[in-house]
N, C-alpha and C positions, 0 to 999 in steps of 0.2 A: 975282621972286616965289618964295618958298619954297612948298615941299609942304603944309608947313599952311596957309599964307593962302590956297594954291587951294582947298583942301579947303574952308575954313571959306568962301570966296567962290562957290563949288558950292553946296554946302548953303544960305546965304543967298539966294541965287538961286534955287533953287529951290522957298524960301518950310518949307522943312526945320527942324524944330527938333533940338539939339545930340541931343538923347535919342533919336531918331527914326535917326538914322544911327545913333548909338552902337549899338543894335538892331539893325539893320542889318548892320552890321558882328560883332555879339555880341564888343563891348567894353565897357568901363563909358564909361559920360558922365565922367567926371574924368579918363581915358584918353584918349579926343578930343578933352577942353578944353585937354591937355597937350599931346597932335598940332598942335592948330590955333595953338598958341603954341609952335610947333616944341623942345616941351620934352621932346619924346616921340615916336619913329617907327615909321610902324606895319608890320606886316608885308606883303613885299613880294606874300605873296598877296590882299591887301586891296585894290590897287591894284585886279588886275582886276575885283573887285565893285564898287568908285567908278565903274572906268570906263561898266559898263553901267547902276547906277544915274544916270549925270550924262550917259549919252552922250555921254563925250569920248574922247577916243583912248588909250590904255592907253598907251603909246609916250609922249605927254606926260606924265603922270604918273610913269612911269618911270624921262624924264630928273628933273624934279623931286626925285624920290626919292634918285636915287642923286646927287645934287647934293648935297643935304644930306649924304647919308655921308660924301663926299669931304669937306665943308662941316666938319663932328663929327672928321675924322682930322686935320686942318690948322689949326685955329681957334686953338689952343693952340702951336704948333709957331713959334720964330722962325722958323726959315727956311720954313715954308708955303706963302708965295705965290711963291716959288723954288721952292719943289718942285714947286709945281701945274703950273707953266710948264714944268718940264724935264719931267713927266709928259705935258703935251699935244705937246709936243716927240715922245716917248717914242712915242705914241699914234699921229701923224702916220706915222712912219715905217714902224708897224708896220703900215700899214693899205694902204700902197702895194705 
């Protein structure tokens, strides 16, 4: 699942219309329509207001988000899914 189909399955759920968050948020509704069709990503301070408007865990959303960036730097890239791999690789070690 991407950052916008949570967003927009948040929202659905919660019986929320498109305009209703986009206010919320103080973005335009064509700005979220482009979020929620990961055409468009929103600022990472936005998270935390999803989080406490949707009470979900801010930490979810977060990896979500920064999924997608890494998603946005690699998508285009031959070698990409080699990179991502020597990145988690990278990651692994760094972390021990």
């Amino acid at each position: 699942m991407t950052i916008g189909q949570r967003i927009r399955q948040l929202r659905e759920e919660s019986g929320m219309k498109q305009r209703e968050l986009a206010a919320k948020l103080d973005i335009g509704e064509g700005f979220l329509s482009k979020v929620e069709n990961d055409q468009k990503l929103l600022k990472r301070e936005d998270l935390k207001k999803l989080s406490e408007f949707f009470n979900v865990a801010h930490s979810d959303l977060e990896t979500l988000w920064l999924a997608n960036k890494v998603y946005d730097l690699i998508k285009d890239e031959n070698q990409g899914l080699e990179a991502l791999k020597v990145a988690e690789e990278q990651a692994k070690y760094v972390r021990k």
